[in-house]
C-alpha positions in Angstrom: -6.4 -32.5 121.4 -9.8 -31.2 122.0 -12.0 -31.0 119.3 -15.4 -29.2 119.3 -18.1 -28.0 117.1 -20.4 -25.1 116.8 -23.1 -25.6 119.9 -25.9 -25.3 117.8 -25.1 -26.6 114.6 -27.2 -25.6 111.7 -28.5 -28.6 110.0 -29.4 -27.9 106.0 -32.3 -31.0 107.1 -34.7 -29.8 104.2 -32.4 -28.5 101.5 -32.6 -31.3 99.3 -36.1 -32.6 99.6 -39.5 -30.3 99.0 -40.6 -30.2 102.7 -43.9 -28.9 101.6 -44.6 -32.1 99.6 -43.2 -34.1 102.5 -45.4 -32.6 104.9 -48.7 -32.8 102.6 -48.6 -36.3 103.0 -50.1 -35.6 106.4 -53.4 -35.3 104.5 -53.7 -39.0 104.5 -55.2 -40.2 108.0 -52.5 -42.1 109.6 -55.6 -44.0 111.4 -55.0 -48.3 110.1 -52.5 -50.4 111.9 -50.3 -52.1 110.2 -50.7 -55.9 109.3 -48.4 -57.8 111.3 -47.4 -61.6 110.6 -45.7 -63.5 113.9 -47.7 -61.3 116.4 -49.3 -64.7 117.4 -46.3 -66.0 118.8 -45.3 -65.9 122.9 -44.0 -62.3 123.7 -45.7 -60.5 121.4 -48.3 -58.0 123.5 -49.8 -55.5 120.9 -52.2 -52.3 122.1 -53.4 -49.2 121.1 -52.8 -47.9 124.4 -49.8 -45.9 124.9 -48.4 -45.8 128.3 -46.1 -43.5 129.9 -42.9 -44.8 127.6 -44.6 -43.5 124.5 -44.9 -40.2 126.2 -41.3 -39.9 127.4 -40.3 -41.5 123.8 -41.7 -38.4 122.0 -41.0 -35.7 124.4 -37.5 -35.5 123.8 -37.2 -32.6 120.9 -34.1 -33.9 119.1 -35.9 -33.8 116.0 -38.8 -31.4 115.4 -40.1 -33.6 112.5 -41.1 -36.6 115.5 -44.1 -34.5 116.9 -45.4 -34.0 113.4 -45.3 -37.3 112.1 -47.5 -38.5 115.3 -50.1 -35.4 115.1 -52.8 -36.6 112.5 -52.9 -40.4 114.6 -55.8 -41.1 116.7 -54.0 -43.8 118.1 -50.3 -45.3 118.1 -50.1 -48.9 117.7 -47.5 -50.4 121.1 -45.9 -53.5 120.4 -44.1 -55.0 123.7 -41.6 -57.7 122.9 -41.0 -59.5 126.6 -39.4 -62.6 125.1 -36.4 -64.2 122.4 -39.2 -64.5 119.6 -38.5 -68.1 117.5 -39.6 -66.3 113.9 -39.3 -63.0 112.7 -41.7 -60.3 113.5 -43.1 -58.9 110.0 -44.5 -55.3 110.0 -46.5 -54.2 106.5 -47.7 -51.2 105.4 -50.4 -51.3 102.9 -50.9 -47.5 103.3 -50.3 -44.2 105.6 -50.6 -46.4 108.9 -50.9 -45.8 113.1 -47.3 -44.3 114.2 -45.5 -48.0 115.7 -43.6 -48.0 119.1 -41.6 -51.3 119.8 -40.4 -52.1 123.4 -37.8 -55.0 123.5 -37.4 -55.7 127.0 -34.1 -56.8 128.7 -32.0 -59.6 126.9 -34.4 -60.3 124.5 -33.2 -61.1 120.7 -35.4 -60.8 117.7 -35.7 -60.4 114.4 -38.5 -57.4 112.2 -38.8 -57.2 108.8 -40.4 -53.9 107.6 -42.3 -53.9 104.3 -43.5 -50.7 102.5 -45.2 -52.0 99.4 -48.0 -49.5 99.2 -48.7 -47.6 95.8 -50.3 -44.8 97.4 -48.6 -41.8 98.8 -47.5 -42.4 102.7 -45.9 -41.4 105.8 -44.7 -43.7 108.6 -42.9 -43.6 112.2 -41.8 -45.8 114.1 -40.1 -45.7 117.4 -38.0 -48.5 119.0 -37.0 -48.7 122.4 -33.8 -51.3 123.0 -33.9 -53.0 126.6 -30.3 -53.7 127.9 -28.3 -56.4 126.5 -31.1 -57.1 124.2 -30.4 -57.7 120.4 -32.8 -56.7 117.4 -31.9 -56.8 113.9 -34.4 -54.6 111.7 -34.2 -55.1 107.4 -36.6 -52.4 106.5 -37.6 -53.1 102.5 -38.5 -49.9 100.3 -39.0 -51.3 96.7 -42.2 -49.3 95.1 -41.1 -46.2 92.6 -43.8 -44.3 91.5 -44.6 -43.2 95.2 -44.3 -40.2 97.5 -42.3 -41.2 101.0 -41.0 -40.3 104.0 -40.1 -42.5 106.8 -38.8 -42.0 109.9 -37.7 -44.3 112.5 -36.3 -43.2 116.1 -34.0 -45.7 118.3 -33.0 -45.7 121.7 -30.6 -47.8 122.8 -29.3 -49.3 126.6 -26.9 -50.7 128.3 -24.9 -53.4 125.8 -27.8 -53.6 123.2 -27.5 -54.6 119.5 -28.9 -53.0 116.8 -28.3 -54.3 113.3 -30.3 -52.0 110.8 -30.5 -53.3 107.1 -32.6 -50.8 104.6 -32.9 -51.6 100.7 -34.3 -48.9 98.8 -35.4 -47.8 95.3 -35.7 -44.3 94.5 -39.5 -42.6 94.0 -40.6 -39.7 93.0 -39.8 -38.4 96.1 -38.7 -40.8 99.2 -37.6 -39.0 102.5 -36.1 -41.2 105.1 -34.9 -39.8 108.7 -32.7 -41.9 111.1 -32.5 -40.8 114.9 -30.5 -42.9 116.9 -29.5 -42.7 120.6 -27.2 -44.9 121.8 -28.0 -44.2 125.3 -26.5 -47.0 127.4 -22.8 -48.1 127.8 -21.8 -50.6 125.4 -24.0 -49.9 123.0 -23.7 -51.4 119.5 -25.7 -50.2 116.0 -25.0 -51.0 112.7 -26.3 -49.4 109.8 -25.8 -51.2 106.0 -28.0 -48.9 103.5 -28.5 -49.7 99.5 -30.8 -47.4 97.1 -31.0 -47.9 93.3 -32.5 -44.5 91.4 -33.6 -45.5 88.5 -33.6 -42.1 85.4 -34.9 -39.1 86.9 -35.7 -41.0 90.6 -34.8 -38.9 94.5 -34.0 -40.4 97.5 -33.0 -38.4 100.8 -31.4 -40.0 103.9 -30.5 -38.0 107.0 -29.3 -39.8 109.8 -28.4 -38.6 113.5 -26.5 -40.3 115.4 -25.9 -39.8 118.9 -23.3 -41.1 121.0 -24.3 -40.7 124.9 -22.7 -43.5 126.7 -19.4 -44.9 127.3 -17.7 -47.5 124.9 -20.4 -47.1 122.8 -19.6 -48.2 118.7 -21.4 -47.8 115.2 -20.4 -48.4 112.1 -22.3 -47.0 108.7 -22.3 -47.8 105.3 -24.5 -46.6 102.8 -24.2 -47.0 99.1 -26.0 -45.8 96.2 -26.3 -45.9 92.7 -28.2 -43.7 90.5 -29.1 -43.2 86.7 -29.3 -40.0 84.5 -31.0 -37.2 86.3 -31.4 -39.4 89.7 -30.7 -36.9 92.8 -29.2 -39.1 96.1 -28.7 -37.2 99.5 -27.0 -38.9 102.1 -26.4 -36.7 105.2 -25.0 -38.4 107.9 -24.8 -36.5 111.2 -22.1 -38.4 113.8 -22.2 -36.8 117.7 -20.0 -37.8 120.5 -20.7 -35.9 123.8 -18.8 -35.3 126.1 -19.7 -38.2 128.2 -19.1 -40.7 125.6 -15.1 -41.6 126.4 -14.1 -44.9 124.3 -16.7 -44.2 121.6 -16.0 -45.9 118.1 -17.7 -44.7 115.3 -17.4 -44.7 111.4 -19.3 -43.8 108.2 -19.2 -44.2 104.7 -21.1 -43.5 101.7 -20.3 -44.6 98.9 -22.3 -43.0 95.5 -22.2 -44.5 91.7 -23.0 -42.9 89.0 -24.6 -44.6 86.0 -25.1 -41.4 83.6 -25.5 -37.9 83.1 -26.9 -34.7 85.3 -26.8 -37.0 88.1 -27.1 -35.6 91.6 -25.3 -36.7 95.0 -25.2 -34.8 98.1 -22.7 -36.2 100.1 -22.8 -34.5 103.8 -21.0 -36.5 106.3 -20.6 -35.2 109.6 -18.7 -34.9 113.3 -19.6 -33.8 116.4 -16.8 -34.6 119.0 -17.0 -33.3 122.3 -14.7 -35.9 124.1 -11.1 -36.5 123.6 -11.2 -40.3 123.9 -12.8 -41.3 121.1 -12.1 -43.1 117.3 -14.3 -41.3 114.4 -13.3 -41.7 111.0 -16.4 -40.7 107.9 -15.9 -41.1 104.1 -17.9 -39.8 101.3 -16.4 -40.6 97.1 -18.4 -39.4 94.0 -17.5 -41.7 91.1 -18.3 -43.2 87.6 -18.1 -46.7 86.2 -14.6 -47.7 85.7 -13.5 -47.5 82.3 -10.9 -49.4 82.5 -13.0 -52.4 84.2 -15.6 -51.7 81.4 -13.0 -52.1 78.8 -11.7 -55.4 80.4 -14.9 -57.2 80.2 -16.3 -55.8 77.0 -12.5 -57.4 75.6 -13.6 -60.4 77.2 -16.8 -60.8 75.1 -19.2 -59.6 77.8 -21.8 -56.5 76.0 -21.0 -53.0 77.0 -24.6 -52.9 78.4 -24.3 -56.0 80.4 -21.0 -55.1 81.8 -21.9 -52.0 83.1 -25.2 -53.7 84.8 -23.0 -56.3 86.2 -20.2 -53.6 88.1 -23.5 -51.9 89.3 -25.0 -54.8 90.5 -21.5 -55.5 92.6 -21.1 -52.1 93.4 -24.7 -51.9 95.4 -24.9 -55.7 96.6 -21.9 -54.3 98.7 -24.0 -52.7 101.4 -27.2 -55.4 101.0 -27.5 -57.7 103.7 -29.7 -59.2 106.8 -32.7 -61.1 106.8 -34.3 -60.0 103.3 -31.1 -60.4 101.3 -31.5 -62.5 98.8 -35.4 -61.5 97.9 -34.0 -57.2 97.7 -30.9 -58.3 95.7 -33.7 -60.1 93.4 -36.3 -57.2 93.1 -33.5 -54.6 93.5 -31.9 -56.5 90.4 -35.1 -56.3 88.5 -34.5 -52.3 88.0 -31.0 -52.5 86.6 -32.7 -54.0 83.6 -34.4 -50.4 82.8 -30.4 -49.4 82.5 
């Protein structure tokens, strides 16, 4: 069997979101660092001198959007991890901050935690480099609504790396978040759990890419959302295998909840396969609350309105884990009380 693709596939990237309100957020200078906590630590080395990996990092054009988000920066902050780091790294952004390159060097294992807790309207990048056999799992924490967003973070990935990626989101008046991940390297490992609440009316886009270069490379995806009345979700995940990648493993799912009416979910999973020896399976489902499940706990005693914040509490907790658990199932929890 061999299965193949369109060459140059035409990617809907900006169909969902206003790329004209995404790109005016470049108005704000992307000139502060961010505020780091555990930068103190041994084999932490932070500059604002890029070197030649920041130049090869951003020369590769697999998304056009990459050169852009670095263009209004005087300076990129470079943070080299050289060591296993004891306590987590912890990245804030209080505003529109410095585009952030990571470099984990060979068999190192550590821990970031990414805050965006700003009220005011922002863009961010970062860019992580994954030396071989190193681990690095990332919880990146997205809880402020009344903001304009968009993210992106970029990923490459040697020889038997790690990555465990953990993002908990809220929707916003608008929130953009691009995923680019290479995994590079033979062996390579990434996992991806995603969970986004919208509360009435809220947006939230997520377009992930996912390469698959290497051999035996594996990922596994799985991003859930719920979403109140008038709430638009767009989860458009992008899978490629090339034709170098034999033994690749990959799967996705996205799972979407809906908690009233005129809601919105644009559901675009998909494959790329240009190799034969490979296992891909993706999965995208559309639903309601159950009413049957509603029904067995309202005849139980429980209050229609509390058993329906209870199965969507379950439903998203689902796909919320890592290092910020507990604390995003607390403040994610917070907004089911506006249901």
């Amino acid at each position: 069997m061999n299965l193949k693709v369109r060459e140059t596939p035409f990617k809907e990237r900006w169909k969902y979101t206003s790329a004209k309100k995404a790109f005016n957020l470049k108005i704000n200078p992307m000139e502060h660092s961010p505020d780091f906590s555990g930068s103190e630590q041994p084999g932490v080395i932070i500059t604002d001198k890029p070197d030649h990996r920041v130049l090869e990092l951003i020369s590769h054009k697999i998304i056009n959007e990459k050169i852009f988000m670095i263009s209004n920066a005087k300076s990129p902050v470079v943070v080299e991890i050289t060591q296993t780091l004891a306590k987590p790294l912890e990245i804030t952004y209080p505003s529109t901050c410095a585009p952030l390159f990571l470099f984990i060097s060979d068999g190192v294992s550590c821990q970031i935690n990414e805050y965006f807790e700003s009220n005011e309207d922002q863009h961010q990048a970062i860019w992580l480099e994954l030396g071989r056999n190193s681990k690095v799992a990332h919880t990146r924490q997205s809880l402020v609504e009344d903001v304009n967003e968009w993210k992106y973070l970029y990923a490459l990935q040697d020889r038997s790396s790690d990555y465990e990626l953990h993002s908990h989101n809220v929707g916003g008046s608008l929130k953009r978040h691009d995923f680019d991940i290479q995994l590079k390297g033979d062996d390579a490992n990434f996992n991806l759990k995603s969970a986004s609440f919208l509360s009435e009316g809220k947006h939230i886009d997520q377009q992930i890419t996912l390469n698959h270069q290497g051999k035996s490379t594996k990922s596994a995806q799985i991003i859930n959302n719920v979403a109140d009345s008038g709430a638009t979700a767009t989860c458009n995940g992008r899978i490629v295998i090339n034709n170098g990648s034999s033994k690749a493993d990959a799967s996705l799912s996205n799972k979407n909840l809906s908690l009233g009416d005129n809601v919105t979910f644009n559901a675009k999973p998909e494959l790329e396969i240009y190799n034969d020896d490979v296992s891909c399976s993706h999965g995208a489902t559309i639903s309601r609350l159950s009413e049957s499940e509603l029904f067995y706990l309202t005849s139980r005693g429980v209050h229609p309105a509390q058993a329906k914040n209870m199965m969507a509490r379950g439903f998203l907790n689902n796909a919320v884990s890592g290092a910020l658990e507990e604390d995003s199932i607390q403040r994610l929890e917070s907004f089911f009380a506006k249901i």
